[in-house]
C-alpha positions in Angstrom: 34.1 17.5 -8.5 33.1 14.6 -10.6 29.9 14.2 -12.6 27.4 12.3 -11.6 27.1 8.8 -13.0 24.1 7.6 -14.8 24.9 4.1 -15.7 25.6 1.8 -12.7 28.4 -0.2 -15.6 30.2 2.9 -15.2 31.8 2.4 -11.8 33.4 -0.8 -13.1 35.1 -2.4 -16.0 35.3 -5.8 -17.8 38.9 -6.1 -16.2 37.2 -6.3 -12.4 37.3 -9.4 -10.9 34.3 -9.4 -8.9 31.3 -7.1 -10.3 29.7 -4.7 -8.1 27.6 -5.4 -4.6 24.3 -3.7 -4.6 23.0 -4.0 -0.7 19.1 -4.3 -0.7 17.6 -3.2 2.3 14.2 -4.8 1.3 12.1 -6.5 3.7 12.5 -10.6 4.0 11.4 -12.3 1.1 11.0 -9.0 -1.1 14.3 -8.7 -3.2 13.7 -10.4 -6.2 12.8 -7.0 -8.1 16.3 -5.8 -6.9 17.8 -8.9 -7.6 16.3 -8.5 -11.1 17.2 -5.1 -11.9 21.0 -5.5 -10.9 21.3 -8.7 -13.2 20.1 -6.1 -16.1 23.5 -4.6 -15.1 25.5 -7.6 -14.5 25.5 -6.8 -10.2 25.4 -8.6 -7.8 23.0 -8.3 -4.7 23.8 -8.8 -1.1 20.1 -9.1 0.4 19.8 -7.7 4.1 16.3 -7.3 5.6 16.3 -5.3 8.5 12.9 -5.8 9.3 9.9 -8.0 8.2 6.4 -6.8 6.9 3.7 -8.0 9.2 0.1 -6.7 8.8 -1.4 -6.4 11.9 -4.7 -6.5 12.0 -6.4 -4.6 15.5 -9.1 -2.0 16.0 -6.5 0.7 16.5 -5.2 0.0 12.7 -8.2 -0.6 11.4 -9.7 2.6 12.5 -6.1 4.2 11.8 -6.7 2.7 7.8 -10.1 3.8 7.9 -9.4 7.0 8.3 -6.7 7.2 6.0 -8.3 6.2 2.7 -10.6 8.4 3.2 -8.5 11.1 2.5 -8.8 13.2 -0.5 -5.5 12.5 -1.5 -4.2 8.9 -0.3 -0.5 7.6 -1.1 1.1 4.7 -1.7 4.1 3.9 -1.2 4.4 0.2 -2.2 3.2 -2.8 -3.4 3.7 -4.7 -0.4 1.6 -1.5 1.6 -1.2 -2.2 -1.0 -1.4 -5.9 -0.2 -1.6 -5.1 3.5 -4.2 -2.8 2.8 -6.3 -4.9 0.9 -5.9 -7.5 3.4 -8.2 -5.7 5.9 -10.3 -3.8 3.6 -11.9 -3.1 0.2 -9.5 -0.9 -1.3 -12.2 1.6 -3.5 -11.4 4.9 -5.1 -14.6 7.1 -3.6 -15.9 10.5 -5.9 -13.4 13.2 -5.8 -10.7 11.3 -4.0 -7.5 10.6 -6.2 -5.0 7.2 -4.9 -1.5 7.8 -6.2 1.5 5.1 -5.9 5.1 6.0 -5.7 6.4 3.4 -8.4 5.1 1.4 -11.8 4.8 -1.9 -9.0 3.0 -0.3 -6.5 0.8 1.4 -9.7 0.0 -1.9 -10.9 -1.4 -3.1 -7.9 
């Protein structure tokens, strides 16, 4: 069995004609951090979007949102979650309570 390669340049050589495709499964209009990272690598980026992020804004979510950051412990998973968030609430960290994001991005927010 192989080792695992660390360096996405690896897999390829200046003798390939055609670098790379890197497939982003993103959501619409949210691959230019992908698009970013592979150029780092000289790749190229085939962006797909399976689905689109809509914030939907009802008593069932709100109450559903409500709930959730009240948590002890709530988790973020992404930049565009935070902005969804914050769209229908005050996002606040409350005593004792600890927010933690999965990602420098979804940090930042």
């Amino acid at each position: 069995m192989s080792s695992p390669r660390s360096n996405p340049r690896e897999y390829y050589t200046a003798s390939t004609p055609v670098p790379p495709l890197v497939v982003s499964l993103r959501p619409a209009n949210d691959h230019a951090t992908m698009r970013r990272a592979a150029a780092a690598f000289g790749l190229r980026v085939l962006a797909l979007s399976p689905w689109k992020i809509a914030i939907r804004d009802d008593a069932a979510t709100r109450a559903a949102l409500y709930t959730a950051l009240r948590g002890d412990l709530v988790i973020v998973t992404s930049p565009a979650a935070v902005r969804a968030a914050a769209a229908l609430t005050r996002l606040e960290t409350g005593r004792d309570q600890v927010f933690c994001a999965v990602g420098s991005a979804t940090a930042a927010m």
